[in-house]
Backbone as JSON Lines, residues from 0, in Angstrom:
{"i":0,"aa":"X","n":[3.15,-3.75,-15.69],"ca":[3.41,-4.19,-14.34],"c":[3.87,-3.01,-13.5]}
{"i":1,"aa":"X","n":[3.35,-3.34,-12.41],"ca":[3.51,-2.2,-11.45],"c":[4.76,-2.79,-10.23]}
{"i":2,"aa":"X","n":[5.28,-1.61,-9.57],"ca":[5.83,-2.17,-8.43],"c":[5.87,-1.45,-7.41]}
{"i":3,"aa":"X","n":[6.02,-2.18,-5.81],"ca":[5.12,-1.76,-4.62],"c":[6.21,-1.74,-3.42]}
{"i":4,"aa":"X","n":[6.23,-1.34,-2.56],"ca":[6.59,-1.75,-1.08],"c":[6.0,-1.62,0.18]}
{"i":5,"aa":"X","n":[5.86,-2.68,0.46],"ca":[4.41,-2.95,1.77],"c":[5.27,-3.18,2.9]}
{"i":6,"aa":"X","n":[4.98,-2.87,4.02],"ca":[5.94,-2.74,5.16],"c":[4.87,-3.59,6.18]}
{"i":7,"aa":"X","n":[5.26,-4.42,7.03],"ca":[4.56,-5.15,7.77],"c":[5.52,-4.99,9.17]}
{"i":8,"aa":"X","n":[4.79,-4.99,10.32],"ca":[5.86,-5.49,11.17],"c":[6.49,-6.8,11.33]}
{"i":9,"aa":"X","n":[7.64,-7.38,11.69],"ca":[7.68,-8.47,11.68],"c":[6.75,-9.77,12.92]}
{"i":10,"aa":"X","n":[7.09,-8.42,14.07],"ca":[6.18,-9.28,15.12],"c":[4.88,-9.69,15.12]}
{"i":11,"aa":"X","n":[4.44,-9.01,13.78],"ca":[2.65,-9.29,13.46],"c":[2.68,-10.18,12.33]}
{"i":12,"aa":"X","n":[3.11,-9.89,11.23],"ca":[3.65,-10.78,9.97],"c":[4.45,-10.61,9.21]}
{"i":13,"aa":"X","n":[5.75,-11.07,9.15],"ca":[6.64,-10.99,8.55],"c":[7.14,-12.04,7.62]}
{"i":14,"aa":"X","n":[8.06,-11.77,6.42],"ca":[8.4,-12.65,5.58],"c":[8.64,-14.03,6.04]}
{"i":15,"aa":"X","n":[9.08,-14.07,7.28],"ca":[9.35,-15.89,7.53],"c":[7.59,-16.67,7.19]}
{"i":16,"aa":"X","n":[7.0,-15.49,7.9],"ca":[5.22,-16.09,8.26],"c":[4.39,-16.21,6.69]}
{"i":17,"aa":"X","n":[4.79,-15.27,5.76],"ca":[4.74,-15.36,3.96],"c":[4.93,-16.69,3.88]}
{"i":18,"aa":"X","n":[6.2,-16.73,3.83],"ca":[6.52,-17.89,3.58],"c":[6.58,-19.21,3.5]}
{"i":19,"aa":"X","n":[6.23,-19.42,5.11],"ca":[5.56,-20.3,5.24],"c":[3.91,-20.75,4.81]}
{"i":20,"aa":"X","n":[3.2,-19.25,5.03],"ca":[1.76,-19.49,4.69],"c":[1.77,-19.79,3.08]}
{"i":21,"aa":"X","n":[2.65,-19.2,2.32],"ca":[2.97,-19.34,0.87],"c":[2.02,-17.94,0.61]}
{"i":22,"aa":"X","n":[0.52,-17.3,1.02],"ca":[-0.21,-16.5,0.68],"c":[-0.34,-15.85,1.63]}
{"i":23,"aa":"X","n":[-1.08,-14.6,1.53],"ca":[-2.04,-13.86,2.61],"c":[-2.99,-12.35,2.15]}
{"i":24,"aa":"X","n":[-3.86,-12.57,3.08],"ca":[-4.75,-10.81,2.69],"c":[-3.84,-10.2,3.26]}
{"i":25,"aa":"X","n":[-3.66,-8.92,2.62],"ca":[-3.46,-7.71,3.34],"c":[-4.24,-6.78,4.04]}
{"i":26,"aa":"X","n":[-4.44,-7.69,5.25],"ca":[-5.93,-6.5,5.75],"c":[-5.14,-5.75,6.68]}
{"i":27,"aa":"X","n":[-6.27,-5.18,7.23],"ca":[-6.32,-4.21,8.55],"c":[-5.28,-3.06,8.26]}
{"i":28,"aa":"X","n":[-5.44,-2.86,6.55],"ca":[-4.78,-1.02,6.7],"c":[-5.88,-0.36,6.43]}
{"i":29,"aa":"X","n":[-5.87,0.96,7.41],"ca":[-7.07,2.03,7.6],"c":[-6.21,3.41,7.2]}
{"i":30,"aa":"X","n":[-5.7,3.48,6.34],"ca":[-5.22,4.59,5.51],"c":[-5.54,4.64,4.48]}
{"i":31,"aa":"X","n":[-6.5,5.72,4.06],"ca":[-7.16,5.45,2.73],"c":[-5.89,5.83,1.55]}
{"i":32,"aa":"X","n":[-5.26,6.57,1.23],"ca":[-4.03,6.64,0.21],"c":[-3.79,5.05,0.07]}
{"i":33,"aa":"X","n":[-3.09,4.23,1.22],"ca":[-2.53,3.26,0.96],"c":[-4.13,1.69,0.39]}
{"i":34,"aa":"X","n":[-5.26,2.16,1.16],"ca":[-6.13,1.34,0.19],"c":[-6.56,1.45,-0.96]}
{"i":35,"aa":"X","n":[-6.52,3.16,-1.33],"ca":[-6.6,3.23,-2.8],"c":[-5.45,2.59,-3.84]}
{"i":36,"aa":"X","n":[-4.32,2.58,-2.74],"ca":[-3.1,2.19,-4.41],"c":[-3.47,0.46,-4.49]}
{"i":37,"aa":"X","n":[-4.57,-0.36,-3.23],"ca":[-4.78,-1.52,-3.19],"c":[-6.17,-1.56,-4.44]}
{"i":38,"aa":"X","n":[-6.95,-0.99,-4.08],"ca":[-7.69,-0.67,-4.77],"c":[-7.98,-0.76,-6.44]}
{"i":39,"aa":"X","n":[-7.51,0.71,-6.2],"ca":[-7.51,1.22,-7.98],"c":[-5.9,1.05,-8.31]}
{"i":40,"aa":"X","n":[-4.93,0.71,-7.81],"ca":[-4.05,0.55,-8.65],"c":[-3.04,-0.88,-8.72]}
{"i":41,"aa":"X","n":[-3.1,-1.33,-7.95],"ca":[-2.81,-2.84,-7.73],"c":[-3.38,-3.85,-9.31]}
{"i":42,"aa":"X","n":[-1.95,-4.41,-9.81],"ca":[-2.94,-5.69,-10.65],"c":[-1.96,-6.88,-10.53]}
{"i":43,"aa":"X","n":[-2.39,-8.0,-10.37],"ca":[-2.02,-9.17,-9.95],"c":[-0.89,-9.49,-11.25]}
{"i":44,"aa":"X","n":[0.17,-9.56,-10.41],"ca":[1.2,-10.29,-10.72],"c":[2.19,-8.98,-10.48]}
{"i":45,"aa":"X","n":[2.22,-7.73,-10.04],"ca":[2.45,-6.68,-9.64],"c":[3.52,-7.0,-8.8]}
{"i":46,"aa":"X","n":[5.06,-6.77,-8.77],"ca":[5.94,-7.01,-7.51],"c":[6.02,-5.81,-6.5]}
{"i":47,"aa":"X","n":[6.23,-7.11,-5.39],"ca":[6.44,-6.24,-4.4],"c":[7.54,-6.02,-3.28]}
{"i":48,"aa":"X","n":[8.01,-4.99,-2.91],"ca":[9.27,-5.36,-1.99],"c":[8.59,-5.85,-0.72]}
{"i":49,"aa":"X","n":[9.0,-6.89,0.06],"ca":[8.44,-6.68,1.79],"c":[9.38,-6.2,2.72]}
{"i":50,"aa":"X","n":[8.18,-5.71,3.24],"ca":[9.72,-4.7,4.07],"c":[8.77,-4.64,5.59]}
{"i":51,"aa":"X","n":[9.92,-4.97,6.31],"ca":[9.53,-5.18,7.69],"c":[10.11,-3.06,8.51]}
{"i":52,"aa":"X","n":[9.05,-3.2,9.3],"ca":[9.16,-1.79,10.15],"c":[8.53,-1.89,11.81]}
{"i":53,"aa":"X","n":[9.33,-0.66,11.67],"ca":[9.39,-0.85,13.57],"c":[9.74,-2.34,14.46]}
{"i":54,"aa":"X","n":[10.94,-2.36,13.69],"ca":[12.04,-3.71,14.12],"c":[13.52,-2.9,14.52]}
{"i":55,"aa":"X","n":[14.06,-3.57,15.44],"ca":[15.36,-3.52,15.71],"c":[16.13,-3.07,13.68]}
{"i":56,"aa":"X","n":[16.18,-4.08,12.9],"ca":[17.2,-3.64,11.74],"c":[15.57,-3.3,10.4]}
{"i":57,"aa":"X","n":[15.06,-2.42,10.32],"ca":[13.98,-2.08,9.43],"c":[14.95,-2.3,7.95]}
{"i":58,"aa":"X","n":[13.61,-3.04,7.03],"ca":[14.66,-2.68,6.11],"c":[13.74,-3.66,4.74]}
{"i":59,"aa":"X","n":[14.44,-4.21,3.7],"ca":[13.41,-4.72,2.75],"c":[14.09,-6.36,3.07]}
{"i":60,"aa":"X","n":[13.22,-7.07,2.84],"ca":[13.18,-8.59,3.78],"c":[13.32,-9.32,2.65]}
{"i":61,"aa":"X","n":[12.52,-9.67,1.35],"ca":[12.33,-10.23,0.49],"c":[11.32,-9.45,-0.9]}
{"i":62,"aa":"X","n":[10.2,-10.89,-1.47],"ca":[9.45,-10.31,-2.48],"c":[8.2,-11.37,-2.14]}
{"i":63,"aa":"X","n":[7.43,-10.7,-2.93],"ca":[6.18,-11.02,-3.01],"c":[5.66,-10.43,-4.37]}
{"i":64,"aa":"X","n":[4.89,-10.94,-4.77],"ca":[3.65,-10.5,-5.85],"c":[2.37,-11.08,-5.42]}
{"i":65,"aa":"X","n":[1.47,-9.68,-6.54],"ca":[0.03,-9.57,-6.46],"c":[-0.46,-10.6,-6.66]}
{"i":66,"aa":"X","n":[-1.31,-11.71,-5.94],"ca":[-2.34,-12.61,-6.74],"c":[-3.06,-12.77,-6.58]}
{"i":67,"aa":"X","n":[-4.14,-11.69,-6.09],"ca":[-5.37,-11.31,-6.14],"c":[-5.77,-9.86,-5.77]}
{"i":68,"aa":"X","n":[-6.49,-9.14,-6.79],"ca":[-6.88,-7.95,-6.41],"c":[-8.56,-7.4,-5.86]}
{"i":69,"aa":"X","n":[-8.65,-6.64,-5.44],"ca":[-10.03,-6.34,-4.93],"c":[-10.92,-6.85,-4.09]}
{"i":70,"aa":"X","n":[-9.82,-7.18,-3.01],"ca":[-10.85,-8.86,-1.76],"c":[-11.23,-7.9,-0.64]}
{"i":71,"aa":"X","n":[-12.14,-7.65,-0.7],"ca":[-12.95,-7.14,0.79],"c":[-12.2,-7.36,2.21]}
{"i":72,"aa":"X","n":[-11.93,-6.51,2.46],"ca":[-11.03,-6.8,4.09],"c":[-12.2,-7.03,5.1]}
{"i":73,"aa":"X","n":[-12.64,-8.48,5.4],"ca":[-13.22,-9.13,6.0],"c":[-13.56,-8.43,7.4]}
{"i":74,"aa":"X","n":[-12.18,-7.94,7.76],"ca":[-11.82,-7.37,9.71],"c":[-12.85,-6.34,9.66]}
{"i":75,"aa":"X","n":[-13.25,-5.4,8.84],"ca":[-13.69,-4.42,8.96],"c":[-15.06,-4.84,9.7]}
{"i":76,"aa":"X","n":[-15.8,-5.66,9.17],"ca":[-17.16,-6.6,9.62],"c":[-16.92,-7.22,11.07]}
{"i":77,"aa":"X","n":[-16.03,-7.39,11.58],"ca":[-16.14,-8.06,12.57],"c":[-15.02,-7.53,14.35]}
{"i":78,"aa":"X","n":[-16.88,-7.23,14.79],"ca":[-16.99,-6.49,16.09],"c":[-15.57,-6.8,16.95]}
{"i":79,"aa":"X","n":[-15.06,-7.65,17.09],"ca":[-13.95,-7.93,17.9],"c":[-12.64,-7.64,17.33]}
{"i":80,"aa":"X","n":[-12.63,-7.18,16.27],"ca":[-11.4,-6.87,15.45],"c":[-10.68,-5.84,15.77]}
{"i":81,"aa":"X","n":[-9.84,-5.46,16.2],"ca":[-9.25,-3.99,15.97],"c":[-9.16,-3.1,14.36]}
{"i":82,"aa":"X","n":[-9.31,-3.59,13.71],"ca":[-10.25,-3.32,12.31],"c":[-11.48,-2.95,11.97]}
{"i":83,"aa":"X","n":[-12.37,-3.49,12.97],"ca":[-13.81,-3.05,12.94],"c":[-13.87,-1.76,12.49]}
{"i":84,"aa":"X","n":[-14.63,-1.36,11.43],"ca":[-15.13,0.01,10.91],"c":[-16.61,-0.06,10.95]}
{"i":85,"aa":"X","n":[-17.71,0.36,11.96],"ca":[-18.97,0.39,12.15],"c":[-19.74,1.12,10.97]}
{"i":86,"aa":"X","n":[-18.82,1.98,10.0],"ca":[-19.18,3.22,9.1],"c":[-19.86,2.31,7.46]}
{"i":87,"aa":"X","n":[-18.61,0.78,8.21],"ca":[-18.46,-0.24,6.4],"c":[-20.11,-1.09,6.17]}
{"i":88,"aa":"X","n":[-20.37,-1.07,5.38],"ca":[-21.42,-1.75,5.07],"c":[-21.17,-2.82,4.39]}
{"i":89,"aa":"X","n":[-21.62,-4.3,4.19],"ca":[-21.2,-5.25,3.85],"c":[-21.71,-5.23,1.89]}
{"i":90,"aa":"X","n":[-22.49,-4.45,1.77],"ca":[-23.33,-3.98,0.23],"c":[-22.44,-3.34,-0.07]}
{"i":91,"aa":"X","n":[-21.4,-2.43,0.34],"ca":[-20.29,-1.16,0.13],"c":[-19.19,-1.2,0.69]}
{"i":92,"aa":"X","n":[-18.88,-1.82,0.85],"ca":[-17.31,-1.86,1.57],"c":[-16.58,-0.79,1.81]}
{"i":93,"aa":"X","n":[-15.96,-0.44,3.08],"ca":[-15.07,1.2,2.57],"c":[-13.57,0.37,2.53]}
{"i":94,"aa":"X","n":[-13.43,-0.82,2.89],"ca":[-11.73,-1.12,2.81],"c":[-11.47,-2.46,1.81]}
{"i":95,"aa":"X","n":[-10.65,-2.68,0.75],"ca":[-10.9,-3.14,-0.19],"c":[-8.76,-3.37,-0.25]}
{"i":96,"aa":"X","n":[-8.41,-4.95,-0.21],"ca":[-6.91,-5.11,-0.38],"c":[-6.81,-6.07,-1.1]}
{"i":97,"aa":"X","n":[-5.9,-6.77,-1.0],"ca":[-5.12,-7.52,-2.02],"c":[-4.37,-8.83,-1.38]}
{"i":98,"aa":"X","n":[-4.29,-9.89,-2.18],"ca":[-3.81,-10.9,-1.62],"c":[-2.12,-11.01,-2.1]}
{"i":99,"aa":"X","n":[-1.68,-11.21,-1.49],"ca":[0.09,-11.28,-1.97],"c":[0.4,-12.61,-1.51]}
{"i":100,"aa":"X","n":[1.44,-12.87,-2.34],"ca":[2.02,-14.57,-2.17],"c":[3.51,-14.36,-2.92]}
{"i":101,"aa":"X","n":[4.1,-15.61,-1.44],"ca":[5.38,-15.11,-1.26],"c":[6.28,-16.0,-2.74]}
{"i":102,"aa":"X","n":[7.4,-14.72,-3.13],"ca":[8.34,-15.27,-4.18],"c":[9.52,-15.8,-3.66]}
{"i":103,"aa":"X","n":[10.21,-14.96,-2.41],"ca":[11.72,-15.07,-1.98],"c":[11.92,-14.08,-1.1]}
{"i":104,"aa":"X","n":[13.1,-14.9,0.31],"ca":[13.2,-13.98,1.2],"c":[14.96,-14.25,0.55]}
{"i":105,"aa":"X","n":[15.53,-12.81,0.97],"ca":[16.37,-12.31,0.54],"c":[17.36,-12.94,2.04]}
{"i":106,"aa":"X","n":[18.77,-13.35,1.11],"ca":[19.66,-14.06,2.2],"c":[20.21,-12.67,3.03]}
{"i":107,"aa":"X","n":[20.12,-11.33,3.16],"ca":[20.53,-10.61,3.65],"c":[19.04,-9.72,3.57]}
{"i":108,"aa":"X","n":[18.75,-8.78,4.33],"ca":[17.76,-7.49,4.11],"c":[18.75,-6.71,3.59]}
{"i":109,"aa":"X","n":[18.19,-5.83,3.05],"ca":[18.57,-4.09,1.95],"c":[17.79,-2.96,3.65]}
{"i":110,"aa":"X","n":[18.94,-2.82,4.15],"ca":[18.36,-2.24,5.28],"c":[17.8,-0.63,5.28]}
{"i":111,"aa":"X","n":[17.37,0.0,5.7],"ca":[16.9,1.17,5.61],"c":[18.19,2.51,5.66]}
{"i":112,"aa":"X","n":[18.9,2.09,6.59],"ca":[20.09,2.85,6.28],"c":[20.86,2.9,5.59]}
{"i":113,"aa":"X","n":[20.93,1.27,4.61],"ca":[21.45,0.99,3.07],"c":[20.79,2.24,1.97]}
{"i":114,"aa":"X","n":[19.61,2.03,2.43],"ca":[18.88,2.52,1.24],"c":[19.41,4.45,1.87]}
{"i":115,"aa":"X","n":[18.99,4.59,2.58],"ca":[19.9,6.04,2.97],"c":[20.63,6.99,2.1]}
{"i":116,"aa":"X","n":[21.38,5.88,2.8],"ca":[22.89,6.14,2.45],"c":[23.39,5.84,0.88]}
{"i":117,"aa":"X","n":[22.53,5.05,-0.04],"ca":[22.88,4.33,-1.54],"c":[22.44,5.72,-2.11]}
{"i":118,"aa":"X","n":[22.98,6.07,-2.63],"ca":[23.3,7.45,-3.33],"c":[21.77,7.19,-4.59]}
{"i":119,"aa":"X","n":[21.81,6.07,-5.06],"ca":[21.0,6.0,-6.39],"c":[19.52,5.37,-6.16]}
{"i":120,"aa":"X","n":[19.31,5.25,-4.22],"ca":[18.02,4.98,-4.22],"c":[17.08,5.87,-3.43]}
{"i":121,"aa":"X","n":[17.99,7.37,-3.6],"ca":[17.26,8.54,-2.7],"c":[16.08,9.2,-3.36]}
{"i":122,"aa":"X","n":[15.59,8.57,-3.99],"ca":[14.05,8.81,-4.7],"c":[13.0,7.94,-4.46]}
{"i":123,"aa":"X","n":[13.4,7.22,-3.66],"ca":[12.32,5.99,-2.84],"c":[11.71,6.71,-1.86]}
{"i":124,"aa":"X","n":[10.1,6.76,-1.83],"ca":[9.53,7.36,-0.64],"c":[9.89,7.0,0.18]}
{"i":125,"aa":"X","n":[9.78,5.84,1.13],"ca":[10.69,5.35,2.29],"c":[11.26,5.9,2.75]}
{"i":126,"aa":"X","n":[12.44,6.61,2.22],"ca":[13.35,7.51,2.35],"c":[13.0,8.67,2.49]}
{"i":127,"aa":"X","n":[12.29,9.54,2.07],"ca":[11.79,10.5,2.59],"c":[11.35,10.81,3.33]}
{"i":128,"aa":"X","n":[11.55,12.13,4.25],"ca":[10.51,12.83,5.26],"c":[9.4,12.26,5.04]}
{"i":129,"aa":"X","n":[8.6,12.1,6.23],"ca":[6.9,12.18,6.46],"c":[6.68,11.39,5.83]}
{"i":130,"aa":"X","n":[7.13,10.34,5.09],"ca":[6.49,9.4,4.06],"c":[6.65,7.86,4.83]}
{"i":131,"aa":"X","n":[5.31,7.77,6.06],"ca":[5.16,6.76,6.75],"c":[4.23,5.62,5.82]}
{"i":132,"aa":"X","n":[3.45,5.87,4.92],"ca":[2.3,5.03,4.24],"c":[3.04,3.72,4.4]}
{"i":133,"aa":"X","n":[1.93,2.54,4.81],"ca":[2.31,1.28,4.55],"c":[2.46,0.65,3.37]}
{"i":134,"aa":"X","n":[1.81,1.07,2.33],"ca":[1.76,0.46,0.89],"c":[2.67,1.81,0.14]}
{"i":135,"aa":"X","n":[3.79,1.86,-0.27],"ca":[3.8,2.47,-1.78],"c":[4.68,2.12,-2.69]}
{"i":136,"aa":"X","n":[4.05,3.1,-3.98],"ca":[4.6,2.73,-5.18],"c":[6.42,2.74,-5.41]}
{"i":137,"aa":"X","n":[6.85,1.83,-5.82],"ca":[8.28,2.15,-6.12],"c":[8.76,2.01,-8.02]}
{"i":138,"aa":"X","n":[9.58,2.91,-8.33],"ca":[9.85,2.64,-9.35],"c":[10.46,1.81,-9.78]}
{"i":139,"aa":"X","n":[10.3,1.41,-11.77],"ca":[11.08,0.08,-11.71],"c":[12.6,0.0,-11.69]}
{"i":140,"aa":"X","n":[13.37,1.27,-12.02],"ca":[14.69,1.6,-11.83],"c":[15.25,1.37,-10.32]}
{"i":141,"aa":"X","n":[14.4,1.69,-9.44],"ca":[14.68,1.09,-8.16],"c":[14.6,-0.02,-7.72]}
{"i":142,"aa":"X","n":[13.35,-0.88,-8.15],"ca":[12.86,-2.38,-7.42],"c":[14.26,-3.17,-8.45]}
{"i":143,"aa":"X","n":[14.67,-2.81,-9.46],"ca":[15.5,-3.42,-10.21],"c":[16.92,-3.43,-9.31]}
{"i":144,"aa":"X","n":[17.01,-2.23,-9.33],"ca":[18.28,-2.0,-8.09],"c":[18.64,-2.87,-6.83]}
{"i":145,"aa":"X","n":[17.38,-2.5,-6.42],"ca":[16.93,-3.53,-5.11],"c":[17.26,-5.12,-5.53]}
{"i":146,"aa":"X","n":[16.85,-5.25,-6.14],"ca":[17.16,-6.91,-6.89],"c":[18.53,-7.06,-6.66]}
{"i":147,"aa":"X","n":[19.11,-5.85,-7.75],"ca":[20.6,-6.46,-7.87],"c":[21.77,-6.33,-6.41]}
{"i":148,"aa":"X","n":[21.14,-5.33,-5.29],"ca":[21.53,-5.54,-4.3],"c":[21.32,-6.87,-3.32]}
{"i":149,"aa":"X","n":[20.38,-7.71,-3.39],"ca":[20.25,-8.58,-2.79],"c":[20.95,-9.86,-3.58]}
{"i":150,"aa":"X","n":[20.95,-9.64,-5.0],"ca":[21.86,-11.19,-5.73],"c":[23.36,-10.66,-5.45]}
{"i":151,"aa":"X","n":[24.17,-9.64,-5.21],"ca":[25.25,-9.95,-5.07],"c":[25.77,-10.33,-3.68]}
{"i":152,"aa":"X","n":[24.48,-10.26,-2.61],"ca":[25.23,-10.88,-1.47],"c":[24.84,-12.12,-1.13]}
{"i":153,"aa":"X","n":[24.99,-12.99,-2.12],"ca":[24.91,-14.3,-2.09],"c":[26.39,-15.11,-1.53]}
């Protein structure tokens, strides 16, 4: 098992909108790094942090896991999309994601300046310089961490 953190905005889709839908594609990312880890490294049942960005409090929202890998991002095909890729062929696809379905939104977020400032989660890309990607990998020493920060503020 692998583990992930996908950043969504909230004003477009955010954990309340998971939640309610119970599922969703992850379309309309056009960064190839972050479709390859959808790609070739994604396998269903894979956790994931959700983490909302470019919000007033950015930060990790809840969870999700993989439950479906390798679904054709539909948007790319269709002319009115801000997704449209004219380059994609429907025989070849160039954008290729993953379906996630929601586990639990966390009674508090693990905010970005938590994570900062937490001495033992400064190896999270997130946290790093230049490391904007919407999809990445997190380790399991961290997503574990992450866990146990969100059950003690119950």
């Amino acid at each position: 098992m692998k583990y992930w953190l996908m950043k969504s905005e909230p004003d477009v889709y955010g954990i309340d909108n998971l939640q309610k839908d119970k599922f969703t594609i992850w379309e309309g990312v056009r960064n190839y790094q972050a479709r390859n880890f959808m790609r070739d490294n994604m396998s269903i049942n894979d956790e994931v942090l959700f983490y909302h960005s470019s919000c007033d409090i950015p930060g990790i929202y809840g969870l999700a896991e993989v439950s479906k890998v390798r679904v054709v991002d539909k948007t790319q095909f269709e002319k009115k999309s801000e997704y449209f890729d004219k380059r994609s062929k429907v025989e070849s696809p160039s954008w290729i994601c993953v379906e996630v379905k929601f586990i639990k939104k966390f009674l508090y977020p693990i905010t970005l300046s938590e994570i900062r400032e937490d001495e033992n989660l400064q190896n999270m890309r997130v946290v790093q310089k230049g490391s904007r990607l919407s999809i990445q990998p997190v380790d399991k020493k961290d997503f574990e961490y992450i866990l146990k920060l969100s059950e003690q503020r119950k």
